[in-house]
Backbone as CSV, one residue per row, in Angstrom:
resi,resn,N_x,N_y,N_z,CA_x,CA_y,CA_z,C_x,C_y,C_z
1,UNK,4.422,-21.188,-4.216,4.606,-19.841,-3.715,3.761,-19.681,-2.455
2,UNK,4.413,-19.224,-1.741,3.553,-18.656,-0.191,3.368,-17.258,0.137
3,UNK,2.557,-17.121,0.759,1.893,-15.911,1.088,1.049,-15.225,2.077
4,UNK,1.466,-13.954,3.027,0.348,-13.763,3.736,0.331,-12.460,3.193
5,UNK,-1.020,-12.120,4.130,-1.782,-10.480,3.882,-1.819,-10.388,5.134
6,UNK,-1.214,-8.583,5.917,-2.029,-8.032,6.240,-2.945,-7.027,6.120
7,UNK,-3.889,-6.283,6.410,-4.468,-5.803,6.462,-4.419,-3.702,7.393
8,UNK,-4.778,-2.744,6.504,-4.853,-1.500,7.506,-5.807,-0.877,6.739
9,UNK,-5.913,0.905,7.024,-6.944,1.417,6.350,-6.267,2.406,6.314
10,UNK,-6.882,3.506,5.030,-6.634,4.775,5.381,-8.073,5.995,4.963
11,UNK,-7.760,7.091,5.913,-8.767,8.091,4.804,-7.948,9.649,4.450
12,UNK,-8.960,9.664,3.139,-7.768,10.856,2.649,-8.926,11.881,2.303
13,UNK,-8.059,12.482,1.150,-8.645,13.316,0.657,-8.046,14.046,-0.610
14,UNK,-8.845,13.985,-1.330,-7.788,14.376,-2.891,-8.826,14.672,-3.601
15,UNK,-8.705,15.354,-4.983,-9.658,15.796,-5.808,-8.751,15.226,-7.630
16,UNK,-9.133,15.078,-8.409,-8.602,15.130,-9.531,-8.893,15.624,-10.467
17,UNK,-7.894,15.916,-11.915,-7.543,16.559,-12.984,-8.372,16.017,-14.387
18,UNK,-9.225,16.169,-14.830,-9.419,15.325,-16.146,-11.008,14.687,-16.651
19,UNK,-11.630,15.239,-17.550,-13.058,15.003,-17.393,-13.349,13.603,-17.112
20,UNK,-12.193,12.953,-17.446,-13.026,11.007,-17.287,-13.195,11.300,-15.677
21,UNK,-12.451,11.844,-14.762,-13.187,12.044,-13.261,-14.132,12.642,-13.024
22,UNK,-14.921,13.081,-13.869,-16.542,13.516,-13.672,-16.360,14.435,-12.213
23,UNK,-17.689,14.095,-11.586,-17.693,15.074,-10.093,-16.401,14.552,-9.439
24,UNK,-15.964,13.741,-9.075,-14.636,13.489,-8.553,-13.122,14.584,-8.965
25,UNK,-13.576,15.534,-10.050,-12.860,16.968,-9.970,-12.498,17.220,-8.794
26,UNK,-13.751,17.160,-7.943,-14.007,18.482,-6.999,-13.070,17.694,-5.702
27,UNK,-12.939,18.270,-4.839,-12.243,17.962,-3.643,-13.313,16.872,-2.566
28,UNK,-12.939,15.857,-2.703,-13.682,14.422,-1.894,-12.793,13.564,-1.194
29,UNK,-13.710,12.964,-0.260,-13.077,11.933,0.624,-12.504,10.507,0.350
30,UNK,-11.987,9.625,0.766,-11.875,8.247,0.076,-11.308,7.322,1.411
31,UNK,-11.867,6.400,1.750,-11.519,5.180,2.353,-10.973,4.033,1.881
32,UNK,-10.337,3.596,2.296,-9.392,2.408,1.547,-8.769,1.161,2.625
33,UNK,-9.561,-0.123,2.524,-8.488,-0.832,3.344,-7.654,-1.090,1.911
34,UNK,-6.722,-1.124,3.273,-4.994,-1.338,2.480,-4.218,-2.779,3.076
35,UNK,-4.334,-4.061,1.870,-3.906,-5.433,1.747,-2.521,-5.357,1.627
36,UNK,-1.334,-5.433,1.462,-0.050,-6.268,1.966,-0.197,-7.034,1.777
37,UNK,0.492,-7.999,0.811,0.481,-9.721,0.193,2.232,-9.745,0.040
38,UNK,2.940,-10.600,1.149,4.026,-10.148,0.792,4.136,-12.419,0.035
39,UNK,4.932,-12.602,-0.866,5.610,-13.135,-1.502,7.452,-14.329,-1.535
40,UNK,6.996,-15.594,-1.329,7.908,-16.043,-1.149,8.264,-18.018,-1.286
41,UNK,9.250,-17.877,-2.106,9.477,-19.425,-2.952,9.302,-20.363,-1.534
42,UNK,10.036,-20.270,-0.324,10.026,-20.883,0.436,9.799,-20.313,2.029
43,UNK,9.625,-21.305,2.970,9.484,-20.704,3.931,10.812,-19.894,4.471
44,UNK,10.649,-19.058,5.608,12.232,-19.219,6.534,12.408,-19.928,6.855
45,UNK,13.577,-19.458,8.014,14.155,-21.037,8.787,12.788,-21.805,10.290
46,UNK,11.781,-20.232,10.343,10.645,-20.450,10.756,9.899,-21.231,10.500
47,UNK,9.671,-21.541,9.587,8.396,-21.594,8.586,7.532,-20.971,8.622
48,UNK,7.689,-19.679,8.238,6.656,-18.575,7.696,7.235,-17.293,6.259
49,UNK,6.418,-16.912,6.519,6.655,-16.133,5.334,7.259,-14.748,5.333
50,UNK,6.509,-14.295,7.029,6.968,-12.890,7.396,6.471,-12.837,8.532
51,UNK,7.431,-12.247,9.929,6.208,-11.900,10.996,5.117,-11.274,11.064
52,UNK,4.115,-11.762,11.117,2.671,-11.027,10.770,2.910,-9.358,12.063
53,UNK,3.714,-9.437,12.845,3.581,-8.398,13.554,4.300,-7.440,13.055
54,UNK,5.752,-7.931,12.694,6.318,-6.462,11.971,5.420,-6.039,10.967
55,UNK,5.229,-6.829,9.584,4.087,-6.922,9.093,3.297,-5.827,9.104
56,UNK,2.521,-5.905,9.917,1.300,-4.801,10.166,1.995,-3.962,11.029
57,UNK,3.068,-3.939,11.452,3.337,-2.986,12.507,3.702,-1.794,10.919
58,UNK,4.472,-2.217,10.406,5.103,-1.058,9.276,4.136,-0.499,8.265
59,UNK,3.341,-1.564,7.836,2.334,-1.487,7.095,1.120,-0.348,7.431
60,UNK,1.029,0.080,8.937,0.327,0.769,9.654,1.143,2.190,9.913
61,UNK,2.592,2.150,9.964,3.333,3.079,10.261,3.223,3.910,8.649
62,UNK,3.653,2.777,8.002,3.153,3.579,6.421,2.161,4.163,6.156
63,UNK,1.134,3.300,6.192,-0.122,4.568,6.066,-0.347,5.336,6.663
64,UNK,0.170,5.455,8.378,-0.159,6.964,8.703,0.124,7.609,8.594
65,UNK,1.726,7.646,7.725,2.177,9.168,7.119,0.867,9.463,6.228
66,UNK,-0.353,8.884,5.323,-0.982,8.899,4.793,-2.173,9.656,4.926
67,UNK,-2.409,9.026,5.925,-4.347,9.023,6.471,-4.375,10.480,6.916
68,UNK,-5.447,10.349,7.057,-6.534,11.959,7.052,-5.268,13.503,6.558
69,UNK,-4.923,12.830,5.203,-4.414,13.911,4.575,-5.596,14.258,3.365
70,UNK,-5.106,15.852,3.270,-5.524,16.056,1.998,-4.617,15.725,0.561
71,UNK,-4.354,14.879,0.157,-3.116,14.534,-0.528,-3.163,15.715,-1.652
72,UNK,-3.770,16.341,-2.004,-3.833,17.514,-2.870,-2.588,18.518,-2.750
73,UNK,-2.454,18.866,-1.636,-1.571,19.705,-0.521,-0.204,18.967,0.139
74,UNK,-0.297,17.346,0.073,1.200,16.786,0.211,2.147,17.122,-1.492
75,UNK,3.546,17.265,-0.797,4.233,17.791,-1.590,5.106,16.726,-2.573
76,UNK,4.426,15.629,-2.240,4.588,14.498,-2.661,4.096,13.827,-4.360
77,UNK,2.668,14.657,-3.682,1.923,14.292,-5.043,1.536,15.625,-5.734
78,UNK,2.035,16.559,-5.442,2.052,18.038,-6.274,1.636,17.261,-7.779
79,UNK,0.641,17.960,-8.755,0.354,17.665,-9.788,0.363,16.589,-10.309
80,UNK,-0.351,15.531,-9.373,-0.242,14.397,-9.719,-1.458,13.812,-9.595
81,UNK,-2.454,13.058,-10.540,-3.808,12.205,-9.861,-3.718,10.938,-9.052
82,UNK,-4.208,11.154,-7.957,-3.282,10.452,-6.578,-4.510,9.576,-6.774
83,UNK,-4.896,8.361,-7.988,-5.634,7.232,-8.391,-5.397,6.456,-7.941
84,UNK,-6.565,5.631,-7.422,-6.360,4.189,-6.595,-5.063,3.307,-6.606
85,UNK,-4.492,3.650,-8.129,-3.990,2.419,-8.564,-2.549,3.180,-8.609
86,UNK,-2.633,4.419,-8.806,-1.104,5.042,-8.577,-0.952,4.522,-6.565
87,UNK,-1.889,4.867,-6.039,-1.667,5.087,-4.715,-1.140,3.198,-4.077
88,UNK,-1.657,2.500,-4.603,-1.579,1.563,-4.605,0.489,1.139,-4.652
89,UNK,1.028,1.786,-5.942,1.944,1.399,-6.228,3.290,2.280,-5.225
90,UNK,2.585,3.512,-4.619,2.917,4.954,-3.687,3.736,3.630,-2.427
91,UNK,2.208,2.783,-2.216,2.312,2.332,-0.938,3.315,1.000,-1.400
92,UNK,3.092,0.183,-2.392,4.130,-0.668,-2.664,5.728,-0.499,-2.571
93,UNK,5.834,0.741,-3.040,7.564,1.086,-3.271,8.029,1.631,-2.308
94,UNK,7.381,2.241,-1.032,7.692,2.769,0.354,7.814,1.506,1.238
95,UNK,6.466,0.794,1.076,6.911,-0.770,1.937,8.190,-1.464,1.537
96,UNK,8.422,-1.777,-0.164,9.519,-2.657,-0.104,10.944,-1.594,-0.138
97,UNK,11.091,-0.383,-0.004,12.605,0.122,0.556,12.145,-0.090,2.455
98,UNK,11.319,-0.099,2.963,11.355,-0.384,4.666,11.897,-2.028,4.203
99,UNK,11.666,-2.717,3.413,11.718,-4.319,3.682,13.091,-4.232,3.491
100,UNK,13.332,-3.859,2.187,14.917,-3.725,2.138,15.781,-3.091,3.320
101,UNK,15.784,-2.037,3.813,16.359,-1.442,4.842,16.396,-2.715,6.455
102,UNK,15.923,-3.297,6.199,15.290,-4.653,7.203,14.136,-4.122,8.465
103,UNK,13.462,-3.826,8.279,12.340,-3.385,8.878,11.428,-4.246,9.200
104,UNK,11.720,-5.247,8.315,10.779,-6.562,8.731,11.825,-7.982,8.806
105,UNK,13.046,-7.719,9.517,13.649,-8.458,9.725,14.575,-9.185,8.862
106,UNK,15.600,-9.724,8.880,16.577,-10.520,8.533,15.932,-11.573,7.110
107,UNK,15.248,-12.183,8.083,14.588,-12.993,7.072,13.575,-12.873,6.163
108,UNK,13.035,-11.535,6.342,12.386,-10.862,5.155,13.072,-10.653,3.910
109,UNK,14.539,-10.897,3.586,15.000,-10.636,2.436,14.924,-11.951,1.625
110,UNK,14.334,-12.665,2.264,13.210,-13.726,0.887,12.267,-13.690,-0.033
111,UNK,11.467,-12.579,0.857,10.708,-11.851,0.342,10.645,-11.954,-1.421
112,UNK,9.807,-12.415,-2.201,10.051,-11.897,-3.474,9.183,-10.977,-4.229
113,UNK,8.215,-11.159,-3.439,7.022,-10.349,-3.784,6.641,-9.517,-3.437
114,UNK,5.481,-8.623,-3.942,4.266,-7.989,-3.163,3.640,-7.172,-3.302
115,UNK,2.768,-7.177,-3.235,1.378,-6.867,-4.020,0.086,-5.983,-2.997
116,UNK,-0.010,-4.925,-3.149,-0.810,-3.656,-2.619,-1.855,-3.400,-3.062
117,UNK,-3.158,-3.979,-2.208,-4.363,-4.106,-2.982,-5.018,-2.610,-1.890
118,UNK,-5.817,-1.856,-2.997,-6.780,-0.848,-2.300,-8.093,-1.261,-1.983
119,UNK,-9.017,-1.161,-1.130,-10.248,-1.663,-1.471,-10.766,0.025,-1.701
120,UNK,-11.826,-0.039,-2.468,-12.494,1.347,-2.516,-14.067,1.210,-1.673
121,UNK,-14.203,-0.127,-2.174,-15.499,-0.285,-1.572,-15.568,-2.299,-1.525
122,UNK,-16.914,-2.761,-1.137,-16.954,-4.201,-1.498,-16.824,-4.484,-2.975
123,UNK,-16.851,-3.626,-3.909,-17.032,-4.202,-4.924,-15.955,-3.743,-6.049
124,UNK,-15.458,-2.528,-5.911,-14.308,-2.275,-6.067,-12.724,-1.809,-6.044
125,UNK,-11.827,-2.634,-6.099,-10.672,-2.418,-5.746,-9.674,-2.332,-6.936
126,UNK,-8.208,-1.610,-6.849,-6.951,-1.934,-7.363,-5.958,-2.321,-6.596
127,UNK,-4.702,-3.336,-7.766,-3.883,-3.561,-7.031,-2.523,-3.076,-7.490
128,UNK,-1.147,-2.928,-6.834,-0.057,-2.794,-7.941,0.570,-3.942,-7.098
129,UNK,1.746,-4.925,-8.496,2.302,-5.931,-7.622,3.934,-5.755,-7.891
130,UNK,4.705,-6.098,-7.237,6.073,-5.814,-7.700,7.319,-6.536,-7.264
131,UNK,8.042,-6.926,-7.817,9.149,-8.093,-7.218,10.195,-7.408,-6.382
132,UNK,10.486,-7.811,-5.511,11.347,-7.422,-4.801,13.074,-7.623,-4.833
């Protein structure tokens, strides 16, 4: 199996529902680089996996519908705890309908994978992964 990552960031802002979120109730900030691992049995007729430029070009277009929102107030996530690991899977299923639609080219429909890692910090992250 082959594979690249790129790499973006985002910052938000969200608060959540539920005592296991302790002070994180209250309305707070959150930084996140955001990994892209896209997935694939063989190369193209390239030999690669994906253009690293569309790649990050979409991957970046995606999160900025994102960044410096209050996601509390997107109508998206109305009553919803917008958790690392939900957000994670937010950003997975928006990237692979752009992959499908061909957004990352022709030969992206090799694609089999891919996998949306959050970082929260150095030490902890989530991921969601999903076949394409």
């Amino acid at each position: 199996m082959f594979s690249i990552t790129v790499r973006d960031h985002i910052m938000i802002a969200h608060s959540f529902r539920g005592e296991v979120f302790g002070p994180a109730q209250r309305l707070h900030g959150a930084t996140f680089l955001v990994d892209a691992t896209f997935r694939r049995e063989q190369l193209d007729q390239d030999n690669i996996v994906v253009d690293i430029g569309l790649a990050t070009q979409e991957l970046g277009a995606l999160v900025g519908e994102l960044n410096y929102r209050n996601l509390d107030n997107e109508p998206d996530f109305a009553g919803i705890n917008t958790s690392t690991e939900y957000l994670a899977k937010v950003i997975a299923d928006r990237l692979a309908e752009r992959i499908h639609k061909g957004a990352l080219g022709e030969s992206a429909k090799g694609i089999t994978g891919l996998t949306i890692t959050l970082h929260e910090s150095h030490i902890a992250w989530a991921s969601y992964e999903r076949a394409l």
